[in-house]
Wavefront OBJ file of the C-alpha trace (Angstrom):
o trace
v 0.000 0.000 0.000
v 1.744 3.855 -0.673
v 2.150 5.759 2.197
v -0.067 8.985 2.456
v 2.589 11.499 2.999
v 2.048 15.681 3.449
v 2.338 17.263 0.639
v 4.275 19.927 0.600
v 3.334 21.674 -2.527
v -0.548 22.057 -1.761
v -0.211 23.210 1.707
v 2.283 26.071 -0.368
v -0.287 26.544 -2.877
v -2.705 26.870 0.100
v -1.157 29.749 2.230
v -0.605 31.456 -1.091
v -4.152 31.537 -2.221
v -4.985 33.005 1.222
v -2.533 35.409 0.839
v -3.889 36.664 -2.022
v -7.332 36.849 -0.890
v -5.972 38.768 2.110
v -4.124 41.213 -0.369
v -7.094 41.438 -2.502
v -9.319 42.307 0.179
v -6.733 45.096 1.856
v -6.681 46.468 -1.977
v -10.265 47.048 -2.720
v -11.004 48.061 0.920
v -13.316 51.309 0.709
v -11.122 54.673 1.730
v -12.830 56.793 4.135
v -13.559 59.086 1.236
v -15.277 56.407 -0.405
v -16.946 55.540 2.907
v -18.079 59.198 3.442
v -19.411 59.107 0.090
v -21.883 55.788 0.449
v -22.862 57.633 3.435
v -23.649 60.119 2.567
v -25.770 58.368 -0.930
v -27.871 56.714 2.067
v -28.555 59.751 3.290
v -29.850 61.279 0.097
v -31.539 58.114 -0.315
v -33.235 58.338 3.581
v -34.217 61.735 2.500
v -35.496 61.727 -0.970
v -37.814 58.342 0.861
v -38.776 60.824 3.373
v -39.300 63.776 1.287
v -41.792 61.354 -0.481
v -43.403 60.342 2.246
v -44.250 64.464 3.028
v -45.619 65.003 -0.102
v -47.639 62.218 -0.529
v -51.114 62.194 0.589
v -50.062 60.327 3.629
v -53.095 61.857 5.722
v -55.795 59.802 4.301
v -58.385 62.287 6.506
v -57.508 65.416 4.555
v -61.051 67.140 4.784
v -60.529 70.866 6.452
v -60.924 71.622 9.630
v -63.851 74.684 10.945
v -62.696 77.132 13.206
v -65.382 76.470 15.898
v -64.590 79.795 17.608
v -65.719 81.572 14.630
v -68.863 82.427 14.453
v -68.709 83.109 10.688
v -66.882 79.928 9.736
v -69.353 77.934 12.081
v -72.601 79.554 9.934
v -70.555 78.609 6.765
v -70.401 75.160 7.367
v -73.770 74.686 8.322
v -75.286 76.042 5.337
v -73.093 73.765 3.083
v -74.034 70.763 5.261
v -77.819 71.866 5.128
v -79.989 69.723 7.518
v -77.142 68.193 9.310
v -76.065 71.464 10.368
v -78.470 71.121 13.542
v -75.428 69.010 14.983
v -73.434 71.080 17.216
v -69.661 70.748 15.553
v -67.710 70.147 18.702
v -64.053 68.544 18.207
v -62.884 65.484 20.315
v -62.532 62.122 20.878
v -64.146 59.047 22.271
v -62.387 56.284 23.823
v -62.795 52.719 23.504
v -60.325 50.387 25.498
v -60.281 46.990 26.844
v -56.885 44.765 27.860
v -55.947 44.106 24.230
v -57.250 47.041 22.253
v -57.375 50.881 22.525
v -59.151 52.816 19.640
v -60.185 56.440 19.360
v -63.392 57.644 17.629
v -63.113 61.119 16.198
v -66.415 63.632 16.673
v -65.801 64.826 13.048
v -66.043 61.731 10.872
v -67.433 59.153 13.092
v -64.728 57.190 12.411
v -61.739 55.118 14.333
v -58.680 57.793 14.357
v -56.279 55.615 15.921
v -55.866 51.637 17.011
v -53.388 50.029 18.931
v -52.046 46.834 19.840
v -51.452 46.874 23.787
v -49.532 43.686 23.693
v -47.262 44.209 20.814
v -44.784 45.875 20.080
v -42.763 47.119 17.013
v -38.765 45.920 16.133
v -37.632 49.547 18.117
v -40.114 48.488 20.791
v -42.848 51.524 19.506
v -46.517 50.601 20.179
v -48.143 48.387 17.146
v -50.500 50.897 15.897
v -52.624 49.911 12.965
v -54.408 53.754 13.116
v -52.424 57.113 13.102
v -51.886 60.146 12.548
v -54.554 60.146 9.596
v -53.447 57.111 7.888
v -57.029 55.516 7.810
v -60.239 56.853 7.564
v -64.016 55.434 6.155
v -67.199 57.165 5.463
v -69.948 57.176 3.479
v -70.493 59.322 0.279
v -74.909 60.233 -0.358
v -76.930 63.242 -1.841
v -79.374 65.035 -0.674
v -83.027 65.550 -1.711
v -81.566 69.613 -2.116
v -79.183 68.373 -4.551
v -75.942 68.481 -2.425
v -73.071 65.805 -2.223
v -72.482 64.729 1.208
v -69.307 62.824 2.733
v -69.192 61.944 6.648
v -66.187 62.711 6.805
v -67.085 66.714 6.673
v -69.829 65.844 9.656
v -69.736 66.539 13.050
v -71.051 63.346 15.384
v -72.592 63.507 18.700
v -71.106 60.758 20.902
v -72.783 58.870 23.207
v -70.855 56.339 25.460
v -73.320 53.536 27.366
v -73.032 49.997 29.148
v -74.104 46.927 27.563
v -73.721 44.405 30.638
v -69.515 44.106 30.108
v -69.766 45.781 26.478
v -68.817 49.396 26.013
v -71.493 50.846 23.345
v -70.859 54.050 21.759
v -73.369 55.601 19.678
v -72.152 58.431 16.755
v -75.290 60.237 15.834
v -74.861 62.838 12.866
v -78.219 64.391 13.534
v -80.867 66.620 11.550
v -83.682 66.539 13.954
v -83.944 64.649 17.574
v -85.318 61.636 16.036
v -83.492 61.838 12.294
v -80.121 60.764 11.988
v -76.939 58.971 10.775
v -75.384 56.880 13.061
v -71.947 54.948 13.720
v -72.561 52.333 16.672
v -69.247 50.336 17.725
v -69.820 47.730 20.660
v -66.651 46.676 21.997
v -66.268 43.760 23.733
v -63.887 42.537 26.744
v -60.432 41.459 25.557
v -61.280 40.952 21.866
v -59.942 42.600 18.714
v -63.237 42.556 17.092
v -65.880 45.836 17.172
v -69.486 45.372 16.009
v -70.321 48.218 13.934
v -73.317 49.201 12.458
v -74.054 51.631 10.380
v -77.804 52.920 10.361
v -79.880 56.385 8.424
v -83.426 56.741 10.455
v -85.926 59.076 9.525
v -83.941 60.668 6.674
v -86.213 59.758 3.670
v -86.710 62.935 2.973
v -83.333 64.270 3.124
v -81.410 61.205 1.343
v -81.894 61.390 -1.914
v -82.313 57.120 -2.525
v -82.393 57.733 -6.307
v -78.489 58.216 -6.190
v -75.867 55.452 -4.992
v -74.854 55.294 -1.248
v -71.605 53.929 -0.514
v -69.120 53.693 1.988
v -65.526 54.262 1.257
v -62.570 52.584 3.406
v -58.743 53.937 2.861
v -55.771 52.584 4.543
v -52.080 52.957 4.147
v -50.275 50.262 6.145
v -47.976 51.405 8.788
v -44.274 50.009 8.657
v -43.572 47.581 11.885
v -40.723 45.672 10.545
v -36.846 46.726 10.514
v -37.083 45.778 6.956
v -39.847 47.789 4.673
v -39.092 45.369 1.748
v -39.656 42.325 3.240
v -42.657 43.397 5.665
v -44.372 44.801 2.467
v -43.280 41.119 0.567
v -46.721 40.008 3.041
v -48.673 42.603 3.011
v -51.375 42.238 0.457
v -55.459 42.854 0.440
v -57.361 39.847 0.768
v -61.158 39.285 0.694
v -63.507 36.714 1.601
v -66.669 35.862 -1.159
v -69.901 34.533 0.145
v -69.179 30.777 -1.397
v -66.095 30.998 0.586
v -63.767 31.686 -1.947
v -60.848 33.540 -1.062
v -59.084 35.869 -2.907
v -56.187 38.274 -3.041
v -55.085 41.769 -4.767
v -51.491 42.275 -6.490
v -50.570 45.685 -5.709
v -51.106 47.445 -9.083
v -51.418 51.150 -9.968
v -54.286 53.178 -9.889
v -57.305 51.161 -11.518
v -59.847 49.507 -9.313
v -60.689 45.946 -9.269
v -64.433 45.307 -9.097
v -65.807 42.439 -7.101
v -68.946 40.785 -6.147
v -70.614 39.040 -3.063
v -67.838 40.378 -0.743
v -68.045 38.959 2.487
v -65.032 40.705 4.365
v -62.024 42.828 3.239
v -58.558 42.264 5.130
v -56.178 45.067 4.816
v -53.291 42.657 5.918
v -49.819 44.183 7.488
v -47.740 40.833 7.787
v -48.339 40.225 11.128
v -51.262 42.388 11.950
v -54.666 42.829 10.573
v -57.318 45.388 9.629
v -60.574 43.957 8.482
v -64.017 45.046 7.724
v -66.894 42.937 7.369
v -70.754 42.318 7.426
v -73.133 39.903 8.366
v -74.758 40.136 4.691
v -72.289 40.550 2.092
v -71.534 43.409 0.066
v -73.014 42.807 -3.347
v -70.070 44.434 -5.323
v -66.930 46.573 -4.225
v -64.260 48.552 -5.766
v -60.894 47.479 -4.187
v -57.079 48.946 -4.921
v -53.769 47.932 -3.475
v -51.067 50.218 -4.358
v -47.705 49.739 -3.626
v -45.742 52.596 -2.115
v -42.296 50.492 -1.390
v -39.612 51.557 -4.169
v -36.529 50.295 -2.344
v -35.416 49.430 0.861
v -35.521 52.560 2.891
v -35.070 52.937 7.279
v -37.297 56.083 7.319
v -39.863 55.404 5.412
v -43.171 54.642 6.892
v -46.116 53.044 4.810
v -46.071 49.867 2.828
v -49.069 49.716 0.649
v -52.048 51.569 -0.383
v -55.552 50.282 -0.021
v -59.053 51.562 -0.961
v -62.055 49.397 -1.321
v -65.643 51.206 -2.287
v -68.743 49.375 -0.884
v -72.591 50.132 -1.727
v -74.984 50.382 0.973
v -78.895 48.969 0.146
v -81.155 51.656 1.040
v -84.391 50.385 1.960
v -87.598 52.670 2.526
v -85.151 55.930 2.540
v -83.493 54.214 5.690
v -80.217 52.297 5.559
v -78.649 49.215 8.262
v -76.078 47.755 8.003
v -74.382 45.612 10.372
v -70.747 45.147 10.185
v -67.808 44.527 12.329
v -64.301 46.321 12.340
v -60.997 43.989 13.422
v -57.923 45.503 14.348
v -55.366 43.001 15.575
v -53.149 40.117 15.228
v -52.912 37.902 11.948
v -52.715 34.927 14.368
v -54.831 31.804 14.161
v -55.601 31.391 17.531
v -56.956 34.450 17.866
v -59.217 34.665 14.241
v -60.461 30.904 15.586
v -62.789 32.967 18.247
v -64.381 33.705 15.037
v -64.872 30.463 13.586
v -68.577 31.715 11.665
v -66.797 34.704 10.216
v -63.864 32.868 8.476
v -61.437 35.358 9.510
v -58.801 32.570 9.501
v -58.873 32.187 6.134
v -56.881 35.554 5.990
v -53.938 33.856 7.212
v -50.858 32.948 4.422
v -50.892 29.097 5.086
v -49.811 27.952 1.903
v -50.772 26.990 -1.331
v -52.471 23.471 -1.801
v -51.528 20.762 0.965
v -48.982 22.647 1.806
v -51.233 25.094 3.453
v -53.555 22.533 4.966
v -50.687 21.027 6.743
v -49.469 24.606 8.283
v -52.767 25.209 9.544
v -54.041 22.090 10.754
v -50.511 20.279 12.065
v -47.229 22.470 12.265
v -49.565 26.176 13.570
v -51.148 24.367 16.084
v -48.574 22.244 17.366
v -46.228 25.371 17.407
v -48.787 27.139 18.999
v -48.939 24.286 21.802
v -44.977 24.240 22.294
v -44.915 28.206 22.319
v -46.889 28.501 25.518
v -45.037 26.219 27.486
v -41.281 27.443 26.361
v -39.833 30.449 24.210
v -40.401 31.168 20.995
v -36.623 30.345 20.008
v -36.679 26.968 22.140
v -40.414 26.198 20.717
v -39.143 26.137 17.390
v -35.882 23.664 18.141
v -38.248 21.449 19.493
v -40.787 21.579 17.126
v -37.777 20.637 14.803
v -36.158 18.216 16.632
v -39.585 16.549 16.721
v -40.724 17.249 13.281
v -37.373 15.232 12.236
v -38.160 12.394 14.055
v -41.351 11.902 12.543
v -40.061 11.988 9.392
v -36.953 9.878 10.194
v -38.857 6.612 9.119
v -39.344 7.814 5.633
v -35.621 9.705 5.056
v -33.880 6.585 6.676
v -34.252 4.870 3.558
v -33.234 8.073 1.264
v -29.834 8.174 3.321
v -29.504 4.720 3.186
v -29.599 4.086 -0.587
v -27.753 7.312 -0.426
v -24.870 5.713 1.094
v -24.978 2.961 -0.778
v -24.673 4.585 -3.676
v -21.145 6.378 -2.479
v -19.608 2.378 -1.130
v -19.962 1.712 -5.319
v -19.505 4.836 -6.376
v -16.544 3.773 -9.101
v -13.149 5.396 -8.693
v -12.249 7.813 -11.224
v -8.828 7.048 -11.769
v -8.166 9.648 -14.345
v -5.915 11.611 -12.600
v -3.144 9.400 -11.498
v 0.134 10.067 -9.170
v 3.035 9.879 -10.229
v 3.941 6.756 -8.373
v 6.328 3.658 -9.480
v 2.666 2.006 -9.169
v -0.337 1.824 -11.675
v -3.913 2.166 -10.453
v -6.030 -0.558 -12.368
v -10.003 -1.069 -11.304
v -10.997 -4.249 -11.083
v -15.237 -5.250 -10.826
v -15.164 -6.056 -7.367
v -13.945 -2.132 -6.561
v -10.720 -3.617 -4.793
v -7.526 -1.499 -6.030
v -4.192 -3.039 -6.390
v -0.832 -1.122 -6.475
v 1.527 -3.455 -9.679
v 5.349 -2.940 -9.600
l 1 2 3 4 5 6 7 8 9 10 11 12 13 14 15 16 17 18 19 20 21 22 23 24 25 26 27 28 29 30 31 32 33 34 35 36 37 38 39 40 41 42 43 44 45 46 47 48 49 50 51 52 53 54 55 56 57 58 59 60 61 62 63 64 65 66 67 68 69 70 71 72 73 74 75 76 77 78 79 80 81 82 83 84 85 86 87 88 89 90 91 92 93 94 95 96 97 98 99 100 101 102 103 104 105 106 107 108 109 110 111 112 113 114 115 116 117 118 119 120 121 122 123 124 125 126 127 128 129 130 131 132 133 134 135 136 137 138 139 140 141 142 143 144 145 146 147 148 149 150 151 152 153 154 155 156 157 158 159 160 161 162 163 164 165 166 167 168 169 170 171 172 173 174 175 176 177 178 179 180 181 182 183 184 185 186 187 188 189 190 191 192 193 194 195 196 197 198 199 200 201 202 203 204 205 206 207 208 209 210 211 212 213 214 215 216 217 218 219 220 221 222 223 224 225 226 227 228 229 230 231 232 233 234 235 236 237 238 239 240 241 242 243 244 245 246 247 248 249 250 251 252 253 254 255 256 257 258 259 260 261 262 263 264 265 266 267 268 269 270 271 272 273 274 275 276 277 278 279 280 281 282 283 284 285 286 287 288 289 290 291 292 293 294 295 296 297 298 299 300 301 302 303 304 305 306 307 308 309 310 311 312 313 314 315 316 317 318 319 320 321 322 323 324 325 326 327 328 329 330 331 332 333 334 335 336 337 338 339 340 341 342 343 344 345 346 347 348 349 350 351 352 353 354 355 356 357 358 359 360 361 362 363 364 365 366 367 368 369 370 371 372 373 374 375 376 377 378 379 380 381 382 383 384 385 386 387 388 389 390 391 392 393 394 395 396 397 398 399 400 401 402 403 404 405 406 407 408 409 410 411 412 413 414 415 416 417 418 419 420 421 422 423 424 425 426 427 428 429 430 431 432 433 434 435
């Protein structure tokens, strides 16, 4: 048999090919002038992303505001609100809060002008807030009998904050007489995400004008959470839920709606958290748009993507109701399987095909089992370790054949020392050295 000695030569050929990696990365290392100067492209990049953000119509709420201490301006808006002017405008907010969710309710607008996670956190350890600063806002968009175009969003709502056993019930009541008026009810329950919300016109047949579509208009742009814009915005997408339980989902495109029909829910999805609007009868037809506002990977910029989605309300008799509900939380399956008859799960990214049944019905719930009894990082050793085990009956046969495959593997003898020897292969895959 030869005797494996060192060779000299490769371990020389060795060191020099580090050597020259080691040279070649001294050479092209960047000079602080070249340093400086990426630097200070990031910043121009930070800022141009910024300067974007500014001048975009981040502030989805962008109706004026009335100076309520002037008399004049007060007497202004009234007459271009006709009827609903006998409202007193009075700025302000309403509180809704229970151990999981805090949400404000604007006077002007009726609607939800910020929502917050209590139990999350962002990456920098900033409250999860899903509503801000003006980044989401709905209302509804009728005429009048006197030939005007009315939004809600240029209303002024009288709240009304009441007890319903453990619920907190909040009435919004645009109002043209005592007994006439628009309303906004939200009835929040204890420690859930979810907020009935109905939406109801008494006594206003002869101010609506029922000849003309009603509908009710829902804009969102999706707050960044993540470290990473690009690959938080990778997930976020608008999904929606049809009446036959078909579930669909929106590529971001440009401006052009997508029209839809039987619309059972809309889910405003932002990776990890969730806005959703729903209704007990579906929408018959909607007009949704995701836009995407992520260009390049950026650490000021703050919004993702763009939604919009147009619903019609069914007036009936000059009167409208509507019962909905309003989710702002967690895309997490234990907590959308409280709401097993809404199908809220089904806004979840499982997977495509079997794929996806097996992450919802096997690996999400056992992780979700392993998670409350050790940390997140340990949970997910385990729930490898364990994962491999099971499928250690069907890979010990793949790594078997595997290795049989390498035992008669033949030996390329193509490349021969230089020895007083001659490698010859026999059948059996014994060598022999012949002098």
């Amino acid at each position: 048999m030869e005797e494996k000695k060192l060779d000299v030569k490769s371990i020389i050929g060795f060191v020099l090919i580090f050597g020259i990696l080691i040279f070649m990365f001294y050479q092209n290392k960047p000079t602080p002038e070249e340093l400086e100067a990426q630097k200070a492209k990031q910043e121009q990049i930070d800022a141009a992303a910024a300067q974007e953000q500014s001048t975009e119509d981040i502030v989805v709420d962008d109706t004026p505001s009335v100076d309520l201490n002037d008399s004049t301006a007060v007497a202004g808006y009234k007459n271009q609100i006709g009827a609903f002017g006998f409202t007193t405008p009075k700025e302000g907010t309403t509180v809704l809060e229970n151990d999981v969710l805090y949400l404000e309710i604007s006077n002007k607008g009726g609607h939800v002008v910020e929502a917050k996670m209590k139990n999350f956190v962002t990456y920098d350890s900033v409250p999860v807030y899903l509503v801000k600063d003006g980044n989401s806002a709905y209302s509804i968009d009728f005429s009048t009998s006197d030939n005007r175009v009315l939004n809600t969003k240029d209303l002024y709502f009288e709240p009304s904050l009441t007890k319903s056993g453990e619920n907190q019930v909040l009435s919004m009541k645009a109002k043209t007489s005592n007994n006439q008026f628009l309303e906004y009810r939200y009835e929040m329950k204890p420690n859930e995400y979810l907020v009935d919300f109905t939406v109801r016109i008494q006594g206003l047949d002869r101010v609506l004008n029922s000849s003309k579509p009603v509908t009710f208009d829902w804009k969102m742009k999706g707050i960044r959470h993540s470290k990473s814009i690009e690959y938080e915005n990778r997930y976020t997408r608008l999904t929606y839920h049809h009446e036959d339980g078909k579930l669909s989902k929106l590529s971001a495109g440009g401006d052009d709606d997508e029209t839809e029909e039987d619309i059972k829910w809309i889910s405003y999805r932002q990776h990890f958290f969730s806005s959703i609007l729903g209704a007990d009868e579906p929408f018959q037809s909607g007009e949704l748009k995701s836009q995407d506002l992520v260009k390049e990977e950026s650490r000021t910029f703050g919004f993702t993507k763009n939604y919009g989605s147009v619903l019609p309300l069914e007036v009936k008799g000059g009167e409208i109701t509507k019962n909905m509900y309003l989710y702002y939380g967690p895309t997490d399956l234990e907590v959308l399987s409280q709401y097993e008859d809404l199908d809220l799960v089904d806004s979840i990214p499982f997977g495509w095909g079997i794929f996806g049944w097996i992450n919802r019905y096997v690996f999400t719930p056992f992780y979700s089992l392993l998670s409350t009894y050790f940390p997140y990082g340990i949970a997910i050793i385990i729930m490898t370790i364990l994962v491999r085990l099971a499928m250690s009956p069907v890979t010990y046969k793949s790594y078997l054949s595997q290795a049989k495959m390498k035992v008669l593997k033949p030996v390329n003898c193509g490349i021969e020392r230089k020895v007083q020897g001659q490698c010859h292969e026999k059948a059996t895959g014994n060598h022999e050295i012949v002098w």
